[in-house]
Each structure stands twice: as C-alpha cells, then as structure tokens.
C-alpha positions as CSV (number, residue, x, y, z in Angstrom):
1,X,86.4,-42.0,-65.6
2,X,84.7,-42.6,-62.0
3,X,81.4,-41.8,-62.0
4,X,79.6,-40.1,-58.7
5,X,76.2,-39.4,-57.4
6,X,76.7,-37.0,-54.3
7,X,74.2,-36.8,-51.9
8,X,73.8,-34.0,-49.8
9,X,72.4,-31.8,-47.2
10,X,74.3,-28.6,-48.6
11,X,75.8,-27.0,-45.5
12,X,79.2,-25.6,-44.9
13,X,81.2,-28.7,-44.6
14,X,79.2,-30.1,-47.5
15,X,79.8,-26.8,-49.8
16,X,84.1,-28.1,-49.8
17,X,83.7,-31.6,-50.2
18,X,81.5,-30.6,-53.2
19,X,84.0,-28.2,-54.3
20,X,86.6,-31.1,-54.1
21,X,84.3,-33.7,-56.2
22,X,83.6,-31.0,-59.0
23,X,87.2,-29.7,-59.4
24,X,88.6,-33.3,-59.4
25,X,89.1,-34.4,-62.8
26,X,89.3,-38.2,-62.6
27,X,85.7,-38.4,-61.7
28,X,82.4,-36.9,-63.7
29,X,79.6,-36.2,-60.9
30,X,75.8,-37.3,-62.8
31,X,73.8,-35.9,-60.6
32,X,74.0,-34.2,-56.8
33,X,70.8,-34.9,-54.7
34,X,69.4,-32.8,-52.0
35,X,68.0,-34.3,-48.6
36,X,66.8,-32.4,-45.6
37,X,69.2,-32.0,-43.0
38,X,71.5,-29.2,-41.6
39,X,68.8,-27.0,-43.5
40,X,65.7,-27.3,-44.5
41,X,65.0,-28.6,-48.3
42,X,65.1,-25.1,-50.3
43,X,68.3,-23.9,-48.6
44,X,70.3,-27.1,-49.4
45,X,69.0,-26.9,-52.9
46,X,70.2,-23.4,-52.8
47,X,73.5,-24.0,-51.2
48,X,74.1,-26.9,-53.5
49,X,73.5,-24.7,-57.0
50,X,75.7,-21.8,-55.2
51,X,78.7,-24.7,-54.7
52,X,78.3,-25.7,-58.4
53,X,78.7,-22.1,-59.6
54,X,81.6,-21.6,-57.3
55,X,83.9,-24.7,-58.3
56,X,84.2,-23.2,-62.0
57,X,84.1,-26.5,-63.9
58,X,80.8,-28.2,-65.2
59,X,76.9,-28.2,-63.8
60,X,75.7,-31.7,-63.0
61,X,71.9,-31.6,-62.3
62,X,70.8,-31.2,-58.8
63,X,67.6,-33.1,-57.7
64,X,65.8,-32.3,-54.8
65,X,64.7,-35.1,-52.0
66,X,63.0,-35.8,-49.3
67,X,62.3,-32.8,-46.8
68,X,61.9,-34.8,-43.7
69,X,63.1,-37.7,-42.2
70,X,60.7,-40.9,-42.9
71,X,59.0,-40.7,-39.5
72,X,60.6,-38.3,-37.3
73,X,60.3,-34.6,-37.3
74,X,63.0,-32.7,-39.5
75,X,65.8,-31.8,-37.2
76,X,68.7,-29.0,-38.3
77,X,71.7,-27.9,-37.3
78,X,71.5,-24.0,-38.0
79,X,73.8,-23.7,-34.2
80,X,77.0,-25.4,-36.2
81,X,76.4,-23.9,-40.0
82,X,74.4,-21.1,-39.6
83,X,71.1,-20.0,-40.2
84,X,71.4,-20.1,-44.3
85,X,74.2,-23.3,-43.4
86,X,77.0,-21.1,-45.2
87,X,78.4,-19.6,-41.6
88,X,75.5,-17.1,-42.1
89,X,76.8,-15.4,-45.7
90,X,73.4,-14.3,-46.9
91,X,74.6,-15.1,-50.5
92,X,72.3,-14.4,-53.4
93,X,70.2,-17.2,-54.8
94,X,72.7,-19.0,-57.9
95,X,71.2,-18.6,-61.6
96,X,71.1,-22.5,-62.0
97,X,68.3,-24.1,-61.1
98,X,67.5,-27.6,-60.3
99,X,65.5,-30.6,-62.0
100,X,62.2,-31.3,-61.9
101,X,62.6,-35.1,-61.3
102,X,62.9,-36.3,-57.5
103,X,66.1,-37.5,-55.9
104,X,65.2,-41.0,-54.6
105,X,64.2,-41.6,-58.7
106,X,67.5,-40.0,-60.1
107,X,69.2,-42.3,-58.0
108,X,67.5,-45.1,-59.0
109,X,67.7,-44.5,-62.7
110,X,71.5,-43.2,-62.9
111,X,72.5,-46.6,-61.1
112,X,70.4,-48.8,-64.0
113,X,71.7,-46.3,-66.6
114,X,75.5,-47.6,-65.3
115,X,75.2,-50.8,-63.3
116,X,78.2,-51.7,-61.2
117,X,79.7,-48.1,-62.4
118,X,78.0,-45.6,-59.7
119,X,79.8,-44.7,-56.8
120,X,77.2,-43.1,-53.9
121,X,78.8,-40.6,-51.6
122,X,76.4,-39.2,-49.0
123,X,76.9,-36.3,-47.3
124,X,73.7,-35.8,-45.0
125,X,70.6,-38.3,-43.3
126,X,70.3,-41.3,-45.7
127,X,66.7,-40.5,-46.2
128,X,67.1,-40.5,-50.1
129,X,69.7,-43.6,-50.1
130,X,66.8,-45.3,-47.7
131,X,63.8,-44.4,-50.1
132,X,65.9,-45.6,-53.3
133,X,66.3,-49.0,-51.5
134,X,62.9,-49.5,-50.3
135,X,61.4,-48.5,-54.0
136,X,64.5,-50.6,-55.8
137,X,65.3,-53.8,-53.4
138,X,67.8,-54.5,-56.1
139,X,69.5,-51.6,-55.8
140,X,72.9,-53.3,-53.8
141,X,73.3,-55.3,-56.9
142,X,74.0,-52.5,-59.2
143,X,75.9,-49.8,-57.3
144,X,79.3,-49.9,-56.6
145,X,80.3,-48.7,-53.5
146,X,78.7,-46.1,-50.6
147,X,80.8,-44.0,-49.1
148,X,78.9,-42.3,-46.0
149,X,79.7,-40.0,-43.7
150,X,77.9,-40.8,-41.1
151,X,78.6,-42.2,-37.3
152,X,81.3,-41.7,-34.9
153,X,83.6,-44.7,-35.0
154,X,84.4,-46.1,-31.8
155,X,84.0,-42.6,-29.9
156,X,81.8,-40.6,-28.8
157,X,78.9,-39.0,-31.3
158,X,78.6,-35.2,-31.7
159,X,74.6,-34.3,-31.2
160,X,74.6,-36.8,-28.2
161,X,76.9,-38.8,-26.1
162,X,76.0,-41.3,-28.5
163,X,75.1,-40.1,-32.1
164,X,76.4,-38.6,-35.0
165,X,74.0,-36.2,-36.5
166,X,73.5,-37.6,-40.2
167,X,72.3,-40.8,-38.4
168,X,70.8,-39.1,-35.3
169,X,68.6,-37.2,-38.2
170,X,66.9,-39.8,-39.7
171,X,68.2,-43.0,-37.5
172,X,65.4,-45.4,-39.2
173,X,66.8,-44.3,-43.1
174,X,70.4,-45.9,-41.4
175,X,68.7,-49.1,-40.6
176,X,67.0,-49.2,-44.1
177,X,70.9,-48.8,-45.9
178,X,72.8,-51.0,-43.5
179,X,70.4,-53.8,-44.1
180,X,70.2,-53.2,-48.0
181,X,73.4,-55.5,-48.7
182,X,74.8,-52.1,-50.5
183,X,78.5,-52.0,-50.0
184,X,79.6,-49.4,-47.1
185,X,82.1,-47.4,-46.5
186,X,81.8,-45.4,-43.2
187,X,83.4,-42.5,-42.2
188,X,82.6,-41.0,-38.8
189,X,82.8,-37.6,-37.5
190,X,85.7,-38.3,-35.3
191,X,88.2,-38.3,-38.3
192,X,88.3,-34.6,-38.6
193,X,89.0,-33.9,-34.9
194,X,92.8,-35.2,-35.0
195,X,95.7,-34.4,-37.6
196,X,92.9,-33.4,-40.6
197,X,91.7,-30.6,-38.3
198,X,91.8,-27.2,-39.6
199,X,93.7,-25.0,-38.0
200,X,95.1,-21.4,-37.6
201,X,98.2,-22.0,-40.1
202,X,96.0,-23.8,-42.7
203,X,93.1,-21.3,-42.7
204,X,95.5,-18.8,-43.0
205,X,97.1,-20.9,-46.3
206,X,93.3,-21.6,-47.4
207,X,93.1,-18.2,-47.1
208,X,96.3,-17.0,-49.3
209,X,95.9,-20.0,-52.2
210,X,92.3,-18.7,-54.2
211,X,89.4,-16.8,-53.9
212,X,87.6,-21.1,-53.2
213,X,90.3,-21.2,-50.2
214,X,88.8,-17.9,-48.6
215,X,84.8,-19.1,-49.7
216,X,85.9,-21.9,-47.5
217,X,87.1,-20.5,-44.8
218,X,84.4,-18.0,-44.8
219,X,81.7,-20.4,-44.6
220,X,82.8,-22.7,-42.1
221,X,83.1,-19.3,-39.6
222,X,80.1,-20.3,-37.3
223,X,81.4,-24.2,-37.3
224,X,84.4,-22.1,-36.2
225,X,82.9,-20.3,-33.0
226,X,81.1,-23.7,-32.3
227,X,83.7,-25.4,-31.9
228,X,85.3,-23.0,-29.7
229,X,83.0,-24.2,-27.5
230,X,83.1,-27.4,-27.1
231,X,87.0,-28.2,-28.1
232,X,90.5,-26.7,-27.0
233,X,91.1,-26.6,-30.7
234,X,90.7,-22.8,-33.0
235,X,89.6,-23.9,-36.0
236,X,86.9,-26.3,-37.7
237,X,86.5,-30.2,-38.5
238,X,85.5,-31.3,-41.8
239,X,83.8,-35.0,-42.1
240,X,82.2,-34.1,-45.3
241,X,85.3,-33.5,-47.0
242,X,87.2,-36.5,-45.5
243,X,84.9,-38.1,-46.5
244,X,85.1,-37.3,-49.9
245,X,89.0,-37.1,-50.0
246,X,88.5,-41.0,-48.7
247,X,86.4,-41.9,-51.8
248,X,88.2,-39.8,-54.4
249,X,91.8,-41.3,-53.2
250,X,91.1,-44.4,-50.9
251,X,94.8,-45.8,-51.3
252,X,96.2,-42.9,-50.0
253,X,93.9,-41.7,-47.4
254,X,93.4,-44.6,-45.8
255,X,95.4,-46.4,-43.1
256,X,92.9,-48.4,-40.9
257,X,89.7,-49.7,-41.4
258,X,87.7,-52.3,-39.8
259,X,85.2,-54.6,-41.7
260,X,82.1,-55.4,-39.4
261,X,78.8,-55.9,-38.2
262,X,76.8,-52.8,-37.5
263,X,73.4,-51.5,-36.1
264,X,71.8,-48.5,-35.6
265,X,69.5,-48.0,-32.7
266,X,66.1,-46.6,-34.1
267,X,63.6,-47.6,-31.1
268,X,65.1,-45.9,-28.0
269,X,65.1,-42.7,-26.8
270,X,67.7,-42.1,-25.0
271,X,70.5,-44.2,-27.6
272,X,68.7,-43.1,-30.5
273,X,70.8,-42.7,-33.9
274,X,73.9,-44.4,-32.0
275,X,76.0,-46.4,-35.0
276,X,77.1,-49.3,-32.9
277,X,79.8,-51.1,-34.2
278,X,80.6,-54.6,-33.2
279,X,84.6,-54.1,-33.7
280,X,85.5,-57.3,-31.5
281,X,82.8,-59.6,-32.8
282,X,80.7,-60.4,-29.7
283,X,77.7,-60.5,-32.3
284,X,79.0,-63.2,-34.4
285,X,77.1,-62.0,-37.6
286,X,78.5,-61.0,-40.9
287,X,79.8,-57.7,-41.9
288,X,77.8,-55.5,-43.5
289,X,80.1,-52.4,-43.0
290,X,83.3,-50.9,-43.5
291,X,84.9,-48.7,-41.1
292,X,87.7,-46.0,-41.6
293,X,89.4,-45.5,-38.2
294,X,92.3,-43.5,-39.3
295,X,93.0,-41.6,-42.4
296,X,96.3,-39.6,-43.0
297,X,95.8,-36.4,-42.1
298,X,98.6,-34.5,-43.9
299,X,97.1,-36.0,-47.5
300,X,93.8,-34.8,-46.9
301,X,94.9,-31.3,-46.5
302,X,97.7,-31.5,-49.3
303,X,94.9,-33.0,-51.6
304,X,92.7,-29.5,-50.1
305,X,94.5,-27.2,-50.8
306,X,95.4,-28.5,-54.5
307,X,92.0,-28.9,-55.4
308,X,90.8,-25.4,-54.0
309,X,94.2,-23.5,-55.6
C-alpha cells in the first residue's frame, strides 16, 4: 500500500484529482491539507470535505493551512473556478469536519510517522510544503517523492506570459521547496491543453458513466466558459488531475521527462512566479527537478473515467 498526503487548494480541478486519489485502491490517503489558493482558506476546507463525501470510499482527516502566501497578499482565482471554486454550485456545507491540528505540523508528523514511505502530491501554492521545510530542514530525508503541479514546462504560464498560477501565488514558498533537496516531480499546466484535454465527446461520456462523471463535469463549467475565451478548444484542462494520474500510475503516464536545474523568480515584478527551467544546461548546476513534458493522453482519460464509473 502507497501512502499519500494531498495537498490542496480545493477548487474544481482539485475536487477530480481528489476524487481519483480516494477511489484508487492501491494507495491509502493519511491526511489532505488545505492551503490558500484558488479560494480563500474556509472554502477549500469546505470544498475538500464535500470531495471526500462524494468519492464514497473512506474519510482521511483534512487539516487546514496557511491562509496567505508567506509575504505576498492572497491571490484567487474565482474568474476560472468560480466564486465557491465548484463552477459556482452553491453546494451545502459537508457533515465532516476537519482537524484541529495545522497542516504544515500534520505534514511533518505523518512523514516521521513513515519515513521514506510518504508520497506528497500538491495541488495548490506550496505554502504548506515551504512552511514544513523551513520548520523540519530534514524533511527531504524522509519523504519519498513530490509530485507538484505547478509551472508551465517549457511554454508559456497561464496567469502571465510567464507564470503558472500555483507558483505565481506564493512564488517565494517555490524557492523554499526547490531548494529543500526534496525529490520533485513537476507537472506544468501545459499538459492538459493537448491530447488529455477534455472535450465535447468525453464530457458527454463523463456525463453518461456515474452520478462522480456528471459532479465533474458540473463543476469544472466556469473553467469551461474561461476557457472559451482564451482557447479554440470547448471544453476544460485538468493539471490537478494529471497530475495525480502521473503519481498514481507514473509508468504508464509518462513518456518524457527532463531531469534539471530549476529556479523560480521571486524578486521581480514583472517575471514574478516564472518556473525557469534550464532544459539545455547553460547553468551548469545539478538538478534539483524533474520535469514531465509529455504524458499519454488517452491513459489519463481511460484511467478517468474508470476511477469516476
């Protein structure tokens, strides 16, 4: 049995790869923390304890994090997910609650509870991840593997030319977890904009497999007319769950990946939160990254639809 921590800035994208995790029976999910990100605090607390109610299977305890990036003002992404981050649903608040303990210590104490076991998959900012390594320096030596969606790859980022919103959120967190020596796995935003896209045909078969297929479609709706703007494509991108997919099945998802040295710019302005990636080497330093650059896209959606049916 694999064990996860998921951490996670509930929102629509976030609500299916959680599904995934939790309906996935080779892995057992202790604990899924809450950072501050497409929604404030409360609502992806909320979103998170709806998700675990939904999937059907078992309740892992939820522990709430950090409500703000560590020195920037919160910023939120209500214009992709909604106003609630569930393509505006309004759904009632779940009858779970969550712990009383904080995040950044869960985290901490589930990764000394099974060192060299935990397997870290973050959803959202890497506030939490960042806090955990500045109050545990150690914290690389005991955890497993990171798997984080987060950047762009070698294209462009989707809240600026440059940046990918999970690092554009709290781009000084990113600097703290890319310097930790934890072992990443990067998987940018890009990846859900080619053959994993969801289209017409597959929300239609999302649609017509459970009530989970239609729950997803539903709440992905104003990702939907978002991305009507800005792409040719009808339909939505999911980087949280490719992400997940990638860390639940790695051998079969994956076709290239690039091991590397990478940065994040924290002190300007105008390039702040841009994941630069030194894919030909200029720098000459060691990597401290991997990078999926292409995934197959007709496993992620057969692996999908079989964990939502």
């Amino acid at each position: 049995m694999r064990h996860f921590i998921i951490d996670t800035d509930t929102a629509s994208d976030d609500v299916v790869a959680l599904l995934m995790a939790l309906r996935e029976p080779s892995v057992f999910i202790e604990a899924i923390t809450i950072v501050a990100g497409n929604c404030v605090i409360d609502q992806c607390r909320k979103n998170a304890l709806i998700s675990i109610e939904k999937s059907g299977t078992y309740i892992p305890p939820v522990y709430e994090g950090m409500s703000k990036p560590l020195f920037r003002e919160r910023y939120t992404s209500h214009h992709i997910h909604g106003k609630d981050g569930m393509g505006d649903m309004n759904l009632p608040e779940s009858s779970l609650v969550s712990e009383d303990k904080h995040a950044v210590d869960a985290i901490i104490d589930i990764v000394r509870k099974f060192p060299g076991e935990i397997e870290i998959i973050t959803l959202g900012p890497l506030t939490n991840l960042a806090m955990a390594v500045l109050k545990e320096p150690d914290l690389y030596k005991l955890v497993k593997i990171v798997y984080i969606m987060g950047g762009a790859g070698l294209k462009p980022g989707n809240i600026t030319p440059l940046a990918e919103f999970n690092i554009y959120a709290d781009a000084e967190a990113a600097h703290i977890v890319l310097n930790s020596g934890l072992p990443l796995v990067f998987c940018g935003w890009e990846l859900g904009m080619e053959d994993a896209f969801i289209n017409e045909f597959d929300m239609d078969k999302l649609s017509s497999i459970s009530d989970l297929g239609q729950f997803a479609v539903r709440c992905n709706r104003t990702l939907m007319e978002f991305n009507a703007g800005r792409c040719d494509k009808k339909g939505f991108d999911l980087p949280d769950p490719i992400t997940m997919a990638v860390a639940l099945y790695p051998n079969e998802m994956i076709v290239d990946k690039l091991a590397v040295y990478g940065y994040v710019e924290y002190q300007s302005e105008r390039s702040y939160g841009h994941l630069v990636i030194d894919s030909t080497h200029l720098l000459n330093k060691p990597h401290n990254m991997t990078v999926i650059t292409k995934i197959k896209g007709n496993v992620f959606k057969h692996k999908l639809f079989t964990l939502l049916s």
